[in-house]
DOZA-33585 format. One record per residue: x, z, y of N, C-alpha, C in turn. Coordinates in steps of 0.001 Angstrom, whole numbers, plus 500000, padded with zeros to 6 digits. Layout:
DOZA-33585
XZYXZYXZY...
END
This chain:
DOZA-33585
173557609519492876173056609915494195173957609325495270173582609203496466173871608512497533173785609538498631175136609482499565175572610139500683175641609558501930174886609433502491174950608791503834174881609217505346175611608948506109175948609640507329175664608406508204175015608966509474174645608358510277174958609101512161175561608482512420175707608850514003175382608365514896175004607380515154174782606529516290173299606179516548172785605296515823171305604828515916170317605284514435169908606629514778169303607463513410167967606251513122166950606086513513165933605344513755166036604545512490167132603729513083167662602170512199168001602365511122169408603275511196169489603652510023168450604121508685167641605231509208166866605426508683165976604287507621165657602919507913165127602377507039165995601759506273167408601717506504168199601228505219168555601877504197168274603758504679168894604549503589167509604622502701166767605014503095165554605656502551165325604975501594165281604057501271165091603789499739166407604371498789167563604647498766169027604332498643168889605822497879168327606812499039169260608129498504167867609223498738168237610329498054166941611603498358168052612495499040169331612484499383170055613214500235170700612579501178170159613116502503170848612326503694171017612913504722172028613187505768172199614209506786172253613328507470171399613241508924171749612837509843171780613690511672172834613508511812173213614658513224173719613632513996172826613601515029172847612299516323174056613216517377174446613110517795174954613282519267174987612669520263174209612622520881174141611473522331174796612540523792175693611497524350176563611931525452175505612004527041174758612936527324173760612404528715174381611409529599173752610750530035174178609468530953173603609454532542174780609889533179174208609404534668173375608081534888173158607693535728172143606385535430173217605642536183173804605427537002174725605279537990176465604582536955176541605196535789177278605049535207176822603865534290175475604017533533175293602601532865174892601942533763174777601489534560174197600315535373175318600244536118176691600539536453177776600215536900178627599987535641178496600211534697179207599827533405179880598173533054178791597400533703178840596122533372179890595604534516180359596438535332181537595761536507182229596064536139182867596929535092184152597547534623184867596724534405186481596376534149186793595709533376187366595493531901187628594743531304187613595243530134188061595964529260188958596572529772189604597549529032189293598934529918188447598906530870187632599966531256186130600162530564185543599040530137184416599517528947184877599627527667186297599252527014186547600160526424186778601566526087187403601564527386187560603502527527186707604209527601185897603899528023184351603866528595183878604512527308183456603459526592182948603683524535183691604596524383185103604110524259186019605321523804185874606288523849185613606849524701185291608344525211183968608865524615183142608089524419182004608481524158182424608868522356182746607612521935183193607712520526183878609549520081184816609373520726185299610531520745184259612043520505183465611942521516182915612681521711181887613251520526180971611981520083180068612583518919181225612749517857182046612012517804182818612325516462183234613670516150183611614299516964184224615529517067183148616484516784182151616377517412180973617248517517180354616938515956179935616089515624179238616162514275180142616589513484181479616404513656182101616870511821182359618559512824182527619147513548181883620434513456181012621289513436179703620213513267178584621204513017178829621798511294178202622897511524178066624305510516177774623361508887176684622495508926176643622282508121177341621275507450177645620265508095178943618933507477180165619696507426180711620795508158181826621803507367181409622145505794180166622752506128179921623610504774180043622676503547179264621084503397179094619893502703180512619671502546181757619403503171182997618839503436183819619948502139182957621443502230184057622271501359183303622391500010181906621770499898181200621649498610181972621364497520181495621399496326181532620453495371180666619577494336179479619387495855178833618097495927179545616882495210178747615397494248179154614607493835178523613361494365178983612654494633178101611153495211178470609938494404177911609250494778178284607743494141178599606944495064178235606917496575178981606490497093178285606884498462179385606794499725179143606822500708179044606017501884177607606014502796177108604513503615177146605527504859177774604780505891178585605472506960178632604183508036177540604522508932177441603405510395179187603466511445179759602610511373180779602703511554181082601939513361181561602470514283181809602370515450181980603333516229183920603306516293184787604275516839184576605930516692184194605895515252184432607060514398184892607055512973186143606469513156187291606246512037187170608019511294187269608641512100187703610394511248186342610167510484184713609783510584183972609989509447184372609294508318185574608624507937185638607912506771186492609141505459186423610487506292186862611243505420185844612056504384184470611729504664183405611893503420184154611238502320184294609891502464184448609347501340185556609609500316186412610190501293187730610406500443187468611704499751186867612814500573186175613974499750185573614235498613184820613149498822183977612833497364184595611936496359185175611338496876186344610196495826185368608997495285184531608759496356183488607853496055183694606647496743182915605358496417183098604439497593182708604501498901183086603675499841182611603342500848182093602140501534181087602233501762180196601095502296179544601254504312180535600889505017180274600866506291179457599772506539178405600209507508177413599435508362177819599626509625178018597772510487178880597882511913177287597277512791177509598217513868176130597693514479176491596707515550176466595641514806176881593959515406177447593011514576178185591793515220178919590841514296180256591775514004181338590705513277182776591421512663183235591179514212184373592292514487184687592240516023186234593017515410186871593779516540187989593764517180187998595244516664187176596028516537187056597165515791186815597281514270186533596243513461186388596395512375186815595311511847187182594137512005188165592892511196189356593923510320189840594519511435190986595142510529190727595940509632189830596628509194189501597248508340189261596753506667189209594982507174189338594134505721190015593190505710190928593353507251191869592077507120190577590789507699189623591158508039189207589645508415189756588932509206189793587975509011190354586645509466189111586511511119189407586056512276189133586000513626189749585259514278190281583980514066191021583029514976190874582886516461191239583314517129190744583519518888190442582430519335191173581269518733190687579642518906189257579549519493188433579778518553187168579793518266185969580740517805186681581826518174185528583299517759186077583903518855184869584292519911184929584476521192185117586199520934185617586719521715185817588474521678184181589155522087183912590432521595182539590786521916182405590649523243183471591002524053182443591119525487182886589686526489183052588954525833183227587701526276181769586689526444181854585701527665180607585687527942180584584106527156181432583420526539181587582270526288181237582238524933180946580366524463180481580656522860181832580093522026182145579309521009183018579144520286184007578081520957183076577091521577183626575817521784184008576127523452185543576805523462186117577304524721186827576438525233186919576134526232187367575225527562189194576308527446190117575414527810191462576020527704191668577558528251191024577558529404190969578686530591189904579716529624189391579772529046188415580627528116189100580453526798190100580332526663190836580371524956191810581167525743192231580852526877193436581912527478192576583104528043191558583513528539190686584518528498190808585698527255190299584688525882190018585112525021191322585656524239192294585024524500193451585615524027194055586833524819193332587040525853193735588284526559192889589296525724191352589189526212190657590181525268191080590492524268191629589531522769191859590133521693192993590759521667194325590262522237195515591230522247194922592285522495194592592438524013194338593960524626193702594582524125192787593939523597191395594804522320192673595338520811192827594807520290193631595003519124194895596045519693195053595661521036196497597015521363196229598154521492194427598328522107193719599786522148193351600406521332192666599252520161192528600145518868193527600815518407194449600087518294195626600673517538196434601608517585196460601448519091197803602780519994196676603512520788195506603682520743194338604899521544193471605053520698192391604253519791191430604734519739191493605373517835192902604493517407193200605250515610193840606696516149194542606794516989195770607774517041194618609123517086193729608791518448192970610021518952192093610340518150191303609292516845190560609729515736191057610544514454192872610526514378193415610834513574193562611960514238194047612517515217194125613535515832192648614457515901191242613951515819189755614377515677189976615399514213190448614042513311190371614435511574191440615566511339192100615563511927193439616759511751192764617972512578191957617800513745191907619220514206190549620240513986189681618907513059188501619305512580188196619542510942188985619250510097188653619266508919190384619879508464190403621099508149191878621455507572192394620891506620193937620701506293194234619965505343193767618397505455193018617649505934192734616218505930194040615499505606193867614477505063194789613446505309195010612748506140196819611805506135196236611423507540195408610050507792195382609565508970193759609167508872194070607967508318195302606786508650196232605854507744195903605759506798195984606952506435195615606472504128194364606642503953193008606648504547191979606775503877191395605628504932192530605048506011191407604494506815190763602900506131191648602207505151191501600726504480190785600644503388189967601880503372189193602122501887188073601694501417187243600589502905186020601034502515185673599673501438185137599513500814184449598368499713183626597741500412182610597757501288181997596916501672181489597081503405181112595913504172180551596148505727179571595245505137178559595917506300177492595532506232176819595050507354176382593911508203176532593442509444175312593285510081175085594514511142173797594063511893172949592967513173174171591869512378174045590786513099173357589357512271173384588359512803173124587306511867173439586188512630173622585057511675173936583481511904172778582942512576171848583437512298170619583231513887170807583161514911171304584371515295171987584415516646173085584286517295174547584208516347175552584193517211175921582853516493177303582443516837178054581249516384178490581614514969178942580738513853179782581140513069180949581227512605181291582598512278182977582970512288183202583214510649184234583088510599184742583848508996184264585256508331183904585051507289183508586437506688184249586587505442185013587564504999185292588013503734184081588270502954183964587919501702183486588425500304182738589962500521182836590420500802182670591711501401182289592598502412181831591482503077181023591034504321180188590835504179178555591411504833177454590770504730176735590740505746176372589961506048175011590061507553173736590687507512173356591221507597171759591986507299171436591719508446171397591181509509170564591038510716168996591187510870167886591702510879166807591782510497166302592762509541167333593635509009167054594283507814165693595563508639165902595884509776165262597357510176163796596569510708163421595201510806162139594588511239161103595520510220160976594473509113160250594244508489158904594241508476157514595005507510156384595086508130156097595955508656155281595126509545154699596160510729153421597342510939153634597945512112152644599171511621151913599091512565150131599548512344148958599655513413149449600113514748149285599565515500149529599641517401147988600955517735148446601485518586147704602362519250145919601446519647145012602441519683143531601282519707144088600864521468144416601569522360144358600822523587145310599430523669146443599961523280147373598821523580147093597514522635146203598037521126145765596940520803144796595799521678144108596396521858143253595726522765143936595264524428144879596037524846145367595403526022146000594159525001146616594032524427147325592299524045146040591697523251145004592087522454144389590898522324143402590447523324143095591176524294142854590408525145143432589304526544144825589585525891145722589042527183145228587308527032144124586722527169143873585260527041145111584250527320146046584644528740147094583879529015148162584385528654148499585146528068149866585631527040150179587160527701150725587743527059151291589177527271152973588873527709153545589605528730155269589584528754155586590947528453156327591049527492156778592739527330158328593107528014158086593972528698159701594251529656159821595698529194161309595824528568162264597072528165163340596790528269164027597813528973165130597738528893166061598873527723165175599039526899166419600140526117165992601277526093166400602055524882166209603485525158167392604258525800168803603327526309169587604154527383169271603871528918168474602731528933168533602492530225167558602733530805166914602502531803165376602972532139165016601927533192163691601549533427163463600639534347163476601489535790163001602827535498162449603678536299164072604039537110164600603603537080166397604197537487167128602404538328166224601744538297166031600644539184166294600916540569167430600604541103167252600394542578166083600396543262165649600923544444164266600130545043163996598864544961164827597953545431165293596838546340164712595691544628165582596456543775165272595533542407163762595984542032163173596807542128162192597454541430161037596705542287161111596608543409159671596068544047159804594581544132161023594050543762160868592771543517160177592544542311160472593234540874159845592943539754158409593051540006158086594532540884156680594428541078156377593176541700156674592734542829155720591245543592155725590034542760156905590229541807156766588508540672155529588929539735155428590051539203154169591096538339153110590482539063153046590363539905151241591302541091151125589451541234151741588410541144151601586619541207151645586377540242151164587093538858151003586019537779149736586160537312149321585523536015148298585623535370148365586010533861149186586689533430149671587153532265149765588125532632149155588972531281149531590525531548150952591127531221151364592314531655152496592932531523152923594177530804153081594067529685153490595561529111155344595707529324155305596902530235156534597261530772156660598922530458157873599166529950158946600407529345158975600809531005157900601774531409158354602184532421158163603995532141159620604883532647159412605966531905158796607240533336158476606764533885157508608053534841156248607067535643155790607597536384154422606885536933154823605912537856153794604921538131154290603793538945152742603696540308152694604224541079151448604078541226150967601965542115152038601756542194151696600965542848152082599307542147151930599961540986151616598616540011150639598194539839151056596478539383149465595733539616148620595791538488147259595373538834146345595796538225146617594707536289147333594120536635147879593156535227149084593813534524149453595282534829150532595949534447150041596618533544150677597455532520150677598527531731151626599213531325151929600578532095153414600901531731152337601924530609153926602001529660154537602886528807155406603953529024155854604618528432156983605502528745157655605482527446157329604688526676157482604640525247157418603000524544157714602393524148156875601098523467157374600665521892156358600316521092156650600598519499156836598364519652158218598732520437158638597315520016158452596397519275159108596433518130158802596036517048157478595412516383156225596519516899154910595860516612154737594992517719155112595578518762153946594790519969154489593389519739156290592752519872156559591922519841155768590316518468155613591572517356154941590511516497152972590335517059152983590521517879151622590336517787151372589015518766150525587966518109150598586389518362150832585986519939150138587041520664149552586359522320151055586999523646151659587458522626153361587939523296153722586261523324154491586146524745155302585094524971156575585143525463156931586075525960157825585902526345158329587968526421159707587978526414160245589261526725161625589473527188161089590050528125162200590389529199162672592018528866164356592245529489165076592752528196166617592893528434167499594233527938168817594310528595169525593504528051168826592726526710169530592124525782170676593175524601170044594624523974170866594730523200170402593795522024171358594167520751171258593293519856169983593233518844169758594681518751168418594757517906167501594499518492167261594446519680166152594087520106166051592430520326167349591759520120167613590347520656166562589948519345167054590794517916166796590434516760166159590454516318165301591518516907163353591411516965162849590748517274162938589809518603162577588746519586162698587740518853163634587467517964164216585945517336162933586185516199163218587539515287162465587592514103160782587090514717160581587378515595159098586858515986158670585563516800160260585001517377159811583639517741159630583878519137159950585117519715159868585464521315160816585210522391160804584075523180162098583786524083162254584676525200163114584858525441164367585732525825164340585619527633164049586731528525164825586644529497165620587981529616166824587728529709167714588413529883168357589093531810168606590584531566168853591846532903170040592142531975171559591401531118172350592273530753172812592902531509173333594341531380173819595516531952175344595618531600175509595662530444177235596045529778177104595860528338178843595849528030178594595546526597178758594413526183178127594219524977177976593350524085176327592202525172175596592849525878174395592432526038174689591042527121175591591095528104176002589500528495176372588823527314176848588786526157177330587680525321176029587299524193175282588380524363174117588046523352173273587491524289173066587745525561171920586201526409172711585495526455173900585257526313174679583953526850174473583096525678174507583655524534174417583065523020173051582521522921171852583149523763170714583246523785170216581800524852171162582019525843171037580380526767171350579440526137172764579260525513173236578080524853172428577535523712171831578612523224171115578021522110169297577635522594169338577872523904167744577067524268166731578167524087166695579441523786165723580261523764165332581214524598166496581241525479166400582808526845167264581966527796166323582860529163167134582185530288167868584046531037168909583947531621169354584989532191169097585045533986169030586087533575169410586445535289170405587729535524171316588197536128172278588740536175171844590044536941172073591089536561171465592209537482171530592711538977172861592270539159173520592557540576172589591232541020172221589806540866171500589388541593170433589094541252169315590533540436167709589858540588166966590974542096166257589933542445165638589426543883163765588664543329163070588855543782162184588151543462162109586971543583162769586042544091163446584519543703163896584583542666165239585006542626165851585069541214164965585465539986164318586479539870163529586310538480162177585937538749161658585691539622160336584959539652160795583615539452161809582843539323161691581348539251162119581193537496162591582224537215163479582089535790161785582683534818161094583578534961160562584294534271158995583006534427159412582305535157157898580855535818158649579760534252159753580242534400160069579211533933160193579165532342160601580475531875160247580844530781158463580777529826158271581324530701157076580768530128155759579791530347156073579052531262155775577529531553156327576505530781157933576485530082158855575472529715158685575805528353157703574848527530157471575072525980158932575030525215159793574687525746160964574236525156161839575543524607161301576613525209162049577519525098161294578570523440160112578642524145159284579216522584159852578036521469159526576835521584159717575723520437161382576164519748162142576369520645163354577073520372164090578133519655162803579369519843162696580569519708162214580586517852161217579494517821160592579258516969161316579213515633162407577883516290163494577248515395164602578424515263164896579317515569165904580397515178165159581779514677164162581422514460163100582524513465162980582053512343162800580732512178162758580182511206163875579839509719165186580077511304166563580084509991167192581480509916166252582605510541166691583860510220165733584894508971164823583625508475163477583863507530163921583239506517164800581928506800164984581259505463166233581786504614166035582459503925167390582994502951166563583573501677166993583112500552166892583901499520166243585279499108167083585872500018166435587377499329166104587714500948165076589297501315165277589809502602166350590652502735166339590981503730167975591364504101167971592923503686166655593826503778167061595220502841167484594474501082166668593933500739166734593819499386168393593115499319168693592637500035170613591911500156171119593237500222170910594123501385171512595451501914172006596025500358170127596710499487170317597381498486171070596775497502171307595494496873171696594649496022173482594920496132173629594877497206175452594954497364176132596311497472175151597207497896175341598517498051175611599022496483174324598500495606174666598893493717175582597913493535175676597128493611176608596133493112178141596892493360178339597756494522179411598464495319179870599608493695178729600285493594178469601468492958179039600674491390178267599597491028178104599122489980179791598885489375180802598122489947182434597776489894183064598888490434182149599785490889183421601551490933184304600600492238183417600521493253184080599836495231184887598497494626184189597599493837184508596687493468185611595742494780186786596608493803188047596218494172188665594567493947187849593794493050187994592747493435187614591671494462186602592384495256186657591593496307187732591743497757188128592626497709189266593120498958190334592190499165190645591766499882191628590710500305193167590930500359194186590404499918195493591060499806195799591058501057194976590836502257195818591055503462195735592203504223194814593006503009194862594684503534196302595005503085197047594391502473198613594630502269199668594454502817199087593901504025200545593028505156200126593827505906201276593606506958201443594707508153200668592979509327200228593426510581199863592375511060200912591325511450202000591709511868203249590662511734203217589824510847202666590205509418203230589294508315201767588755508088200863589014508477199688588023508175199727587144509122200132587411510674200028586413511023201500585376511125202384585537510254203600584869510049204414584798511081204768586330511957205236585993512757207023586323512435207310587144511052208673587659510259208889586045510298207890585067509559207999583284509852208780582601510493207763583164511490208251582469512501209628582635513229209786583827513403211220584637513816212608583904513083211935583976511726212901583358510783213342582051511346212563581186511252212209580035511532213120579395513203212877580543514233213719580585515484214880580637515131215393581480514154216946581929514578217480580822513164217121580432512195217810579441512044217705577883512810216805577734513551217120576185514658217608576624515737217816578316515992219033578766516941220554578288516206220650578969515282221626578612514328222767577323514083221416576654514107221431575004513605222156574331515291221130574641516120221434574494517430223173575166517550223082575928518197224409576427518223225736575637517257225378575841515791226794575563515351226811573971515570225784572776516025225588571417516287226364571260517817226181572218518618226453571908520110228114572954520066228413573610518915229905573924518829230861572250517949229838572032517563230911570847516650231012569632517801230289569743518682230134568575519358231174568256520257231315569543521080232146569772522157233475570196521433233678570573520248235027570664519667236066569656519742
END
């Protein structure tokens, strides 16, 4: 049997476990959000949207391992085979696993980053693997390698000295007796990556590493009879606009909001738009939602284009169907996934602080006028389709395979054994200084003797 905990995105999760296990708890905690706060999020700087997460992290963590019933489970003597645990800045849930004395198999919702390399020792050369919230791609200009070397120090100094200390401090004041969080935190056997080589550049992966990018698509389900019929009749293409289930269109400035309407009310394509209260003065080529079953609408043929905060699953829906990209990133990770999304020819951006009905009426003309961009879209659907197996059937395959070698300890890397000084040779290097100090010195004493 299979134990799986889920905090963050239940939905998603949901289709990776469900085949996996007949026991599964999942207890969401979502932090309410001023609107004012995510849509100012994206000016922070960067070690203010860390704190930012941080805090939030904090927050469900604490709260789920004290609900009534993950106490009660925690003092069981329940048995598992192993435990699958969505992992982002809730280090204290890795104490299921130690409970049960089972493996662990974390799923990170994105590429390997600054929060979870260390967890297997992955290798991340700053050279050339840009930091998540960096807007640049691999091939960095000097001034963007010195950027990037800021992000990762400062990223790697927060994990370490704020965001382990205060999770270890979660696990100590919520679960009695715990260990501390140090010894159970390097345990897990496998990540599982809700990203893919489709979309971003490529970086190093350990053995133990896998990409599932696409795994939560798959096939699709009957669309409502209206909205069916609003897209097959869209003769000149459908544009679908969402921004997210944190963000809302409806929480739009005026100033931004009636611009989207006047580029809307000048086209000839219809519009299915995530709008979550009434709009009365939308055009007659509109169709809000308050809701939209993504996923289907995007696969359906006469969609051309979709506009979008740019998170990642949804980037990954868009690719899986061949749908180019205009990008409203907000914060986050969502500037580096349109930026990944420009460079590679499939989405054009526009920046939020400046859309204006110029600004996205010339980009959104252009999107879907400029075949170059679908033809594009096309070509990175195509190499996120071509692999061997699908990405649940990869998911399930490594997950038993996990189970199968008892957290098949031969794939783990001995550099979960060095302290970071010594992986990155800096005891080496030190060494290395003070004997051509050495050398120096006793050369410039013999000289002058």
């Amino acid at each position: 049997m299979i134990y799986a905990i889920d905090t963050i995105e239940t939905d998603n999760m949901t289709n990776l476990m469900q085949p996996l296990t007949p026991y599964i708890i999942h207890h969401l905690f979502r932090r309410p959000h001023k609107k004012s706060e995510l849509y100012d999020m994206g000016r922070m700087s960067f070690l203010g949207q860390l704190s930012w997460v941080h805090t939030i992290g904090l927050t469900y963590t604490e709260n789920v391992l004290k609900v009534k019933e993950v106490q009660e489970l925690l003092k069981s003597n329940e048995t598992f085979d192993l435990v699958l645990q969505e992992h982002f800045m809730n280090e204290a849930m890795m104490i299921f696993a130690h409970k049960f004395k089972c493996p662990l198999v974390l799923l990170a919702p994105g590429p390997p980053t600054i929060f979870n390399n260390h967890l297997f020792a992955n290798p991340s050369p700053t050279a050339y693997v840009p930091n998540l919230l960096a807007n640049f791609g691999s091939y960095m200009t000097f001034w963007e390698r010195l950027k990037n070397t800021y992000y990762d120090i400062a990223g790697e100094l927060f994990v370490h000295n704020v965001i382990l200390p205060k999770q270890a401090d979660i696990l100590k004041r919520t679960i009695p007796g715990a260990p501390d969080l140090k010894d159970i935190l390097y345990n897990a056997s496998l990540m599982l990556l809700t990203s893919h080589i489709s979309l971003r550049d490529p970086a190093p992966l350990l053995p133990n590493i896998k990409e599932i990018g696409g795994y939560h698509v798959g096939t699709g389900k009957p669309l409502p009879t209206d909205l069916q019929k609003f897209l097959d009749d869209a003769t000149d293409g459908v544009i679908v606009f969402s921004m997210g289930s944190n963000l809302k269109s409806a929480d739009f400035p005026e100033d931004k909001k009636a611009a989207v309407i006047k580029v809307f009310s000048k086209m000839k394509q219809k519009i299915l738009w995530k709008f979550e209260e009434d709009l009365p003065e939308k055009p007659k080529n509109v169709k809000i939602m308050e809701w939209i079953p993504q996923r289907d609408v995007l696969a359906h043929p006469n969609v051309i284009a979709f506009i979008t905060h740019v998170g990642l699953l949804g980037t990954i829906e868009a690719v899986y169907h061949g749908v180019p990209l205009l990008g409203l990133p907000i914060f986050w990770d969502q500037e580096k996934n349109i930026e990944d999304a420009v460079r590679k020819g499939f989405g054009l951006k526009v920046a939020f602080q400046d859309l204006t009905e110029e600004t996205f009426g010339l980009a959104i003309n252009e999107l879907v006028s400029n075949p170059k961009y679908r033809e594009n879209a096309k070509l990175r659907s195509r190499i996120l389709h071509d692999q061997p197996t699908k990405q649940m059937d990869d998911a399930v395959f490594w997950i038993e395979y996990v189970i199968r070698y008892k957290g098949a300890p031969h794939l783990k890397s001995a550099g979960l054994h060095l302290r970071w000084y010594q992986r990155y040779l800096v005891d080496v290097l030190l060494l290395f200084v003070l004997i051509s100090l050495s050398i120096f010195k006793i050369t410039r004493e013999n000289c002058f003797s």
